[in-house]
N, C-alpha and C positions, 0 to 999 in steps of 0.2 A: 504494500500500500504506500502509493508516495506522502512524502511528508513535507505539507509547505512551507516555503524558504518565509523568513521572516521580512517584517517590512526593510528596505533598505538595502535589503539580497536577492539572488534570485539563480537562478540555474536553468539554463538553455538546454542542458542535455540532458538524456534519460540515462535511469540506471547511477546515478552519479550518490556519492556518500555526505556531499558539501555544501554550501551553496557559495555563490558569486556576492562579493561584495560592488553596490551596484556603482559604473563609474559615473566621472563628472558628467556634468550636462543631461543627467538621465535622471529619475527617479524609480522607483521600487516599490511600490506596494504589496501587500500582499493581499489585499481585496482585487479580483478581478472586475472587467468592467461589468458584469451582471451580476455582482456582488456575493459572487462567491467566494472561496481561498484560492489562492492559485498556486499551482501544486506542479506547473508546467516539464516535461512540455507537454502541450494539448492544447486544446483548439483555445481558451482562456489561459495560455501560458505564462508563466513569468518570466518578464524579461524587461529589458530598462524599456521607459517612457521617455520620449523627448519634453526636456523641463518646456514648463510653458512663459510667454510671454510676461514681462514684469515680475517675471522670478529668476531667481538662480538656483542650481543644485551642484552643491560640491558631492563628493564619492560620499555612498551610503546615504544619501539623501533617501526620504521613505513616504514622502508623500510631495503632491504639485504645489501647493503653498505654503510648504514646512518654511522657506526662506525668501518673501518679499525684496524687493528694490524698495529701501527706506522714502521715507516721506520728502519730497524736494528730486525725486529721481522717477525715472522710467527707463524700460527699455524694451523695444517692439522686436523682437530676435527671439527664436527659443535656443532650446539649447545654452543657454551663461551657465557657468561653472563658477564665479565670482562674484561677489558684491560689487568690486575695482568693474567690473563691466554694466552695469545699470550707468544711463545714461543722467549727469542735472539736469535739471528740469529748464527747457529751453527759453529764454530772454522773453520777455512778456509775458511770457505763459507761468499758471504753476501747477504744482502738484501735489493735490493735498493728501492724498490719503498712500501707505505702498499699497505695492502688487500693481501699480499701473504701468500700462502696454503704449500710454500716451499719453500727456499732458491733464490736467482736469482742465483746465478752461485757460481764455486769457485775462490779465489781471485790468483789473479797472483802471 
């Protein structure tokens, strides 16, 4: 019976004793996307997620929001592995709240 990689890990191959600690720019869940365990490989497998926009995920990252672009920053990219890559928030404009993929408005 396979046994699911914990969040943050994950394992591509069958048969294996270990699991993958997940790399940069990826995350790792262990919730599949219809909310199962993912226990991969199988058709809901584990395997890294490209981080999403206005975030970043250093190695073992374990879920899409686990590490925002602080407040005053964005960045429209997936994939950042760094905080050093969230963009400031761009001249007139700001950015009020992280996790943004784009500016909040421009300033009065």
């Amino acid at each position: 019976q396979p046994v699911p990689c914990p969040s943050g890990f994950y394992q591509d191959q069958a048969g294996q004793g270990s699991c993958k600690r997940c790399p940069a720019g990826f995350y790792c869940s262990d919730v599949c996307e219809d909310n199962s365990l993912c226990v991969g490989p199988s058709p809901n497998s584990s395997v890294p997620i490209l981080c999403p926009s206005g975030y970043f995920c250093p190695e073992g990252t374990r879920f899409p929001d686990e590490f925002p672009c602080p407040v005053g920053y964005f960045r429209d990219a997936l994939a950042l592995f760094s905080d050093s890559q969230c963009s400031p928030c761009t001249p007139g404009m700001y950015c009020a709240q992280q996790g943004l993929s784009q500016p909040t408005a421009a300033c009065d």
